[in-house]
C-alpha positions in Angstrom: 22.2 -52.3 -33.3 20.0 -55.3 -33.4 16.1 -55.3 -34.6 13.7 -57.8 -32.7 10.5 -59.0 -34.6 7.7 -60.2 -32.8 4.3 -59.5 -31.3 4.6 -58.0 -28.0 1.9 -60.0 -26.1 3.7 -63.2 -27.4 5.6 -64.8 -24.1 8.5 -66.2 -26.3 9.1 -62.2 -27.1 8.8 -61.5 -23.5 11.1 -63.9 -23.0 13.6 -62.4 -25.6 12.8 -58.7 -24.8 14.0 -60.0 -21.0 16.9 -61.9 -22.0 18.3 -58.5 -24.2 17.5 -56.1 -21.8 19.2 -58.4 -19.4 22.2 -58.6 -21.2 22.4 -54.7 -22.0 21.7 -55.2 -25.6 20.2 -52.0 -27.9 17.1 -53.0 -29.9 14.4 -51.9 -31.7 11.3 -53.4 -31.3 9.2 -53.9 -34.1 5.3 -55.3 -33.3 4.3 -57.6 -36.1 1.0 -56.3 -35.4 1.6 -52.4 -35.5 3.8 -52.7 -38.1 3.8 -55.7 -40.4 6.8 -56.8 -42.0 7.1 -56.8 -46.0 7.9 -58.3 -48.6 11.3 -57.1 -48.6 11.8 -58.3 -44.9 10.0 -61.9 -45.7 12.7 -62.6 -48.9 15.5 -61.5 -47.1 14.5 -63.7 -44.0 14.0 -66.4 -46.7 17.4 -66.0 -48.2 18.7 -66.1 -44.5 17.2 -69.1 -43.3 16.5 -70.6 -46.5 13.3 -70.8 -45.8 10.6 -68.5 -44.7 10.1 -68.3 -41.3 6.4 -69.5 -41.0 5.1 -70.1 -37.4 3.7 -73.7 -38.0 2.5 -74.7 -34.8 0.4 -71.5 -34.4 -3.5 -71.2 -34.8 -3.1 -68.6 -37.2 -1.1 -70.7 -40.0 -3.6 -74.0 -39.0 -6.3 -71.9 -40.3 -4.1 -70.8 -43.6 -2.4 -74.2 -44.3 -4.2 -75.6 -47.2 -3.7 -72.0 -48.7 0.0 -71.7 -47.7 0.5 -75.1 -48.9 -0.9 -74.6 -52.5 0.3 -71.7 -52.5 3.7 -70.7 -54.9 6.4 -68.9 -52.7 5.1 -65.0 -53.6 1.8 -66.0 -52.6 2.8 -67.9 -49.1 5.0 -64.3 -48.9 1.9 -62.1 -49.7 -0.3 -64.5 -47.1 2.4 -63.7 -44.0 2.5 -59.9 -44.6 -1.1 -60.5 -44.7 -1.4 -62.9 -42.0 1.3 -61.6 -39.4 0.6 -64.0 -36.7 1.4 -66.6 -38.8 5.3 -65.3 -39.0 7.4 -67.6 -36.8 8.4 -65.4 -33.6 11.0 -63.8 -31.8 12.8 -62.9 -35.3 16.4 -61.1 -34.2 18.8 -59.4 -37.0 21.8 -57.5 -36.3 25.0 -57.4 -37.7 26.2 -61.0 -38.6 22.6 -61.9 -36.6 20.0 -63.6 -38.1 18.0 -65.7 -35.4 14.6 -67.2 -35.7 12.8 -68.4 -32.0 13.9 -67.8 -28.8 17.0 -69.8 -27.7 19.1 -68.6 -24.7 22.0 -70.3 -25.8 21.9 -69.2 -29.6 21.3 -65.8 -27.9 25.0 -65.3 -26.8 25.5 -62.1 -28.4 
């Protein structure tokens, strides 16, 4: 069973919540904005990616950036749960699955 991360008014999350469905693939949805991630979820996404998945080209982290960048990596952590939007988006786990964005091609589950 795969879990799908995102904010559901986002249209790269339509796009992946068309492209599973599509496929016949189970999911859970999660809404970023219903149900923030945590902590937990932000380190384990950093250990995944090796980084955390921060949505830089968004208006939400514009308006955090001079925090996020002085910022020490629990605090950049603390400011996404706090700061949701700012999470890079579609976020897909599964087993084996760890995929950040939406990429059709990387989607080939």
């Amino acid at each position: 069973m795969y879990t799908l991360y995102g904010i559901k008014n986002c249209s790269t999350v339509k796009k992946a919540l068309a492209h599973l469905d599509a496929q016949g693939i189970a999911y859970t949805f999660v809404d970023y904005k219903k149900q923030p991630p945590t902590l937990d979820d932000l380190e384990r996404w950093r250990a995944g990616f090796g980084e955390l998945p921060v949505n830089k080209a968004g208006t939400t982290y514009r308006t955090l950036k001079a925090d996020y960048e002085a910022a020490d990596a629990a605090q950049q952590a603390a400011l996404l749960v706090a700061n949701p939007s700012a999470i890079k988006r579609p976020i897909l786990e599964g087993p084996k699955v760890l995929l950040k964005g939406f990429n059709p091609g990387e989607w080939a589950l």
